[in-house]
C-alpha positions in Angstrom: 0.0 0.0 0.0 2.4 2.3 0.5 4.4 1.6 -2.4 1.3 2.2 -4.4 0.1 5.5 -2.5 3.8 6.6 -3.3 3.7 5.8 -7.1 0.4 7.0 -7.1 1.5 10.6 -5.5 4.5 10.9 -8.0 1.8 9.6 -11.1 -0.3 12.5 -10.2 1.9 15.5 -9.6 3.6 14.5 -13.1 0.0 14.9 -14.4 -0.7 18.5 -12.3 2.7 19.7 -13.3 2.8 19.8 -16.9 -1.2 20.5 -17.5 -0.4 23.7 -14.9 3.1 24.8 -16.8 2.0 25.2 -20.6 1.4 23.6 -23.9 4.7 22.4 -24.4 4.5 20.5 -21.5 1.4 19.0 -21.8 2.1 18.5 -25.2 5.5 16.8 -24.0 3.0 14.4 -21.5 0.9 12.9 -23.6 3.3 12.1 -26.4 4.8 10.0 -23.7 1.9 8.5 -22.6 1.3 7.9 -26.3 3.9 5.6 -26.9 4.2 4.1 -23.2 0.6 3.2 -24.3 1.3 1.8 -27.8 3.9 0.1 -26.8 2.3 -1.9 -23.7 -1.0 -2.6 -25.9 1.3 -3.9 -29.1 2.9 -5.9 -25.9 -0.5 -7.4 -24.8 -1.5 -7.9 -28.5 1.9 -9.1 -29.8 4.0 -12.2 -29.0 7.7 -11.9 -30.2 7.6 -15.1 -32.6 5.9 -13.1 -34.8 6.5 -9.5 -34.1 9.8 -8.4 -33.5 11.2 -6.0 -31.3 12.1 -3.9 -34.0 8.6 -4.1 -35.5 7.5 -2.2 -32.3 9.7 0.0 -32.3 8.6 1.1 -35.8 5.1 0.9 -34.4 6.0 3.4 -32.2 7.8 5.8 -33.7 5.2 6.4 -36.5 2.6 8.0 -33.6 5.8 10.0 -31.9 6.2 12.0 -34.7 2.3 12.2 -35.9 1.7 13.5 -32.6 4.7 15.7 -32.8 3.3 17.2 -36.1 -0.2 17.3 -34.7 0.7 18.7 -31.7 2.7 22.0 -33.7 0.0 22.1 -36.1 -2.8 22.5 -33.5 -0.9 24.4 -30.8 0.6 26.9 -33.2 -2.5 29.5 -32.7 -2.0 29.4 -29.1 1.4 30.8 -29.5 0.1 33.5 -31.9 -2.4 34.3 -29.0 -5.6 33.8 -31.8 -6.3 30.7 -29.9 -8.2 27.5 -31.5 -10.9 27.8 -34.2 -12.5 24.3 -35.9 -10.5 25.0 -39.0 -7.2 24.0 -36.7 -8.8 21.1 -35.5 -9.7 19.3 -38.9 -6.4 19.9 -39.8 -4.5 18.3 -37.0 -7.0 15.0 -37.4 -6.3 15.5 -40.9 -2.5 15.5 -40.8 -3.4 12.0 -38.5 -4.9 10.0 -41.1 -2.4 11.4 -44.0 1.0 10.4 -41.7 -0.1 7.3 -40.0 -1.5 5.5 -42.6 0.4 5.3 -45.8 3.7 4.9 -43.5 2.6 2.1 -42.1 1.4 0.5 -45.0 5.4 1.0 -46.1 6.3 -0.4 -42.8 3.9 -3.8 -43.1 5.1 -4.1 -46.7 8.9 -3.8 -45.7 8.8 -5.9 -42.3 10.3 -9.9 -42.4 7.8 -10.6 -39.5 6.3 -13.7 -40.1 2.8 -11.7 -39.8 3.2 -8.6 -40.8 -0.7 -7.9 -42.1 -1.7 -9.1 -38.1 0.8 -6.9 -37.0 -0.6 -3.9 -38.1 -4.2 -4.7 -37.5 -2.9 -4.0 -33.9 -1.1 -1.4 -34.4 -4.2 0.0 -35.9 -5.7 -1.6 -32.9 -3.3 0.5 -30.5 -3.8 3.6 -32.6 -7.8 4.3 -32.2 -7.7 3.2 -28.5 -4.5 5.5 -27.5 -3.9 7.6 -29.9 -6.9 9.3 -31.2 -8.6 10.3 -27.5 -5.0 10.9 -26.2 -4.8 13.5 -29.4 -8.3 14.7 -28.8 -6.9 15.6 -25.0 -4.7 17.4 -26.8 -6.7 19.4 -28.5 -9.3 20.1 -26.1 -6.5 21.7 -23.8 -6.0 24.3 -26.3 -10.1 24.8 -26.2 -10.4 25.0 -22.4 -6.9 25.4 -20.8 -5.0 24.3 -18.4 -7.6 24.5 -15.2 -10.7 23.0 -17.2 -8.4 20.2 -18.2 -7.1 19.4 -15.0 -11.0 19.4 -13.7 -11.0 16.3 -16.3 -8.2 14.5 -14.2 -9.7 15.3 -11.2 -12.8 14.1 -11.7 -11.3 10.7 -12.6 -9.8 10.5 -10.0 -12.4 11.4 -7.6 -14.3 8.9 -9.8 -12.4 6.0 -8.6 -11.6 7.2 -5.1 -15.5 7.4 -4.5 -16.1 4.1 -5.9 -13.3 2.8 -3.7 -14.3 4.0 -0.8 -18.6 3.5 -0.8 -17.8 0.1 -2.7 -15.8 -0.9 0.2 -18.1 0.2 2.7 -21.4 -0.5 1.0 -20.6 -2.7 -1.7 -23.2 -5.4 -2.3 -24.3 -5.8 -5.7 -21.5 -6.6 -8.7 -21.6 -4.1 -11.5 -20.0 -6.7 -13.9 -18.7 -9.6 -12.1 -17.1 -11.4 -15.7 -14.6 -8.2 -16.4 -14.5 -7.1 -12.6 -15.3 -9.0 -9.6 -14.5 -6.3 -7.2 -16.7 -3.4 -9.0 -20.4 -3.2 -7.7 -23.3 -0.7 -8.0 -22.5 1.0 -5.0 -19.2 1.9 -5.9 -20.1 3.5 -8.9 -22.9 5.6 -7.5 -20.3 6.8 -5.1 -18.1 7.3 -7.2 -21.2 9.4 -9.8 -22.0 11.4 -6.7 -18.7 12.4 -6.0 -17.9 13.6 -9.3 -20.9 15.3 -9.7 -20.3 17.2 -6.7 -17.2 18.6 -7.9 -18.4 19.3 -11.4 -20.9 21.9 -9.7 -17.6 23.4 -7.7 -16.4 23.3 -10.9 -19.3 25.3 -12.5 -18.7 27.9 -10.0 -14.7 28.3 -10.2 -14.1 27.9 -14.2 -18.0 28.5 -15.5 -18.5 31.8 -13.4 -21.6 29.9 -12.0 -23.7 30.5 -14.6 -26.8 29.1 -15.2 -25.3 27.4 -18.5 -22.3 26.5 -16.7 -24.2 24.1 -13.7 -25.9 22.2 -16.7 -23.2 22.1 -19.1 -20.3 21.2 -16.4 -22.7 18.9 -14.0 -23.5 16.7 -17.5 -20.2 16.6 -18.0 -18.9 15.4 -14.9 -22.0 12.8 -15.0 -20.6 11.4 -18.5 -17.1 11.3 -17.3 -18.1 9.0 -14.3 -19.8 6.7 -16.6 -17.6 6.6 -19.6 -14.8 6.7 -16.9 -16.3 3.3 -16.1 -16.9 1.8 -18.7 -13.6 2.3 -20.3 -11.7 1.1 -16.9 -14.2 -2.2 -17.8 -13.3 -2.3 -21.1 -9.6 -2.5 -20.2 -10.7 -5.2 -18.0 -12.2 -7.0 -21.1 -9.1 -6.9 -22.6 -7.2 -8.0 -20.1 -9.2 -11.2 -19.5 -9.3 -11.8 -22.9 -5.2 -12.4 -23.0 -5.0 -13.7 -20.0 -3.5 -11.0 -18.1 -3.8 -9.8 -14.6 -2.0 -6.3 -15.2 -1.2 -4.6 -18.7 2.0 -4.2 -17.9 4.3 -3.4 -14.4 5.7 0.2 -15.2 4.4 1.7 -12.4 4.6 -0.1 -9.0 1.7 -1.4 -7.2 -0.7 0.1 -9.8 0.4 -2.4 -13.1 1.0 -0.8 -16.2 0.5 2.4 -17.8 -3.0 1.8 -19.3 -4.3 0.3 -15.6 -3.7 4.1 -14.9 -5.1 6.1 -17.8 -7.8 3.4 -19.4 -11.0 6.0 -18.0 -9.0 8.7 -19.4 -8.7 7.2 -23.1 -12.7 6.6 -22.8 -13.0 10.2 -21.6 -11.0 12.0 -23.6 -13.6 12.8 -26.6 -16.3 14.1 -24.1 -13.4 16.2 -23.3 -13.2 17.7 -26.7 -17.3 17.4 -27.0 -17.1 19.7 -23.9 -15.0 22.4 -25.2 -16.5 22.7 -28.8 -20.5 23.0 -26.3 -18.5 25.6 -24.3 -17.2 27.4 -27.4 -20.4 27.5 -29.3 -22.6 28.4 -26.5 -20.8 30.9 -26.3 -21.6 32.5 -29.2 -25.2 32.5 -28.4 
């Protein structure tokens, strides 16, 4: 416990330090959760009979610099001070689909493994479930800024400490006992309460306590809590399904990389959906 607790301090000031310090940083963050994620999915996925080391490595270095180029392309305005407009958006995804894929078409076409085609497919795999909502993050911090995206970490996090602690206390009925036995529906009403609780604080400190703001920021703590949820069980399917008990062991006592960000992959989108309601409400 108190190896996790530690790990589990250092994981989160990581995370408040470089949403707090700037775009670079941030930017800098989840490139390397990027490829920590790639790379421990392809891991799960992969065996090395037929996908190399090397293989990965390519695997991984294809998302490092689309994120790279993403990353300058959409964060560009913010250091012109004009800010983000949809047009920068499309782009970015854009510039996405027109790096990844061709080059890794090259890649599959070039690589001795003895399946390359399988290989791919979870690369491809690894690209829509860390890539794309880790990008979307991205993006959405250029939208809202450093405080409204560090309310998304927070309420993931108060998310799971709420269905911790009431599952713990009150837990009776399993939520999904086939992906995870220790998850019941009293946790994760908890763990909805909680986060609802703190979307209204947040309302108040980032919305200016509108009216608008209580809807819009109590509905989006309410869908973080549940996709938060769901994409912790999904993670759990896919564990299950290989046979795994942890995705990986990079950070002590909490398993691998994913264990730690699988709500914030399923979150991530709303994130962006947030942002664009925020901005065109606005100009109502």
């Amino acid at each position: 416990m108190l190896l996790r607790t530690l790990s589990g301090a250092v994981y989160v000031l990581i995370i408040v330090a470089a949403t707090l310090t700037g775009p670079i940083y941030f930017a800098a963050l989840i490139a390397l959760l990027t490829v920590l994620g790639i790379l421990e999915l392809e891991k799960m996925l992969s065996t090395r009979a037929y996908v190399p080391v090397a293989a990965r490595v390519w695997d991984c270095i294809v998302p490092v610099l689309t994120i790279m180029a993403s990353a300058g392309m959409a964060l560009a305005p913010m250091f012109r001070g004009q800010g983000y407009t949809l047009f920068d958006i499309g782009i970015a995804m854009l510039l996405v689909a027109m790096l990844y894929l061709p080059v890794r078409m090259v890649i599959a076409v070039m690589s001795r493994s003895a399946e390359p085609a399988r290989a791919m497919l979870y690369s491809a795999l690894a690209m829509t479930y860390v890539f794309v909502p880790l990008l979307m993050l991205l993006l959405s911090y250029g939208f809202a800024g450093p405080r409204a995206t560090l309310a998304l970490f927070i309420f993931i996090w108060l998310n799971d400490t709420g269905a911790y602690l009431s599952g713990r206390a009150l837990g009776r009925n399993k939520l999904c006992e086939r992906l995870s036995p220790k998850k019941t529906w009293e946790g994760f009403w908890g763990g909805f309460a909680l986060t609802v609780a703190a979307g209204l604080v947040a309302a108040h400190i980032i919305g200016g306590g509108t009216g608008t703001a209580y809807i819009l920021w109590t509905l989006y703590a309410a869908a973080v809590s549940v996709a938060g949820t769901y994409g912790d069980l999904f993670e759990s399917l896919l564990k299950r399904t290989l046979g795994l008990k942890d995705s990986g062991n990079m950070i002590p006592g909490h398993g691998g990389i994913l264990d730690r960000i699988d709500s914030l992959l399923a979150v991530s989108p709303l994130a962006l959906l947030m942002t664009l309601l925020t901005f065109l409400t606005s100009l109502l």
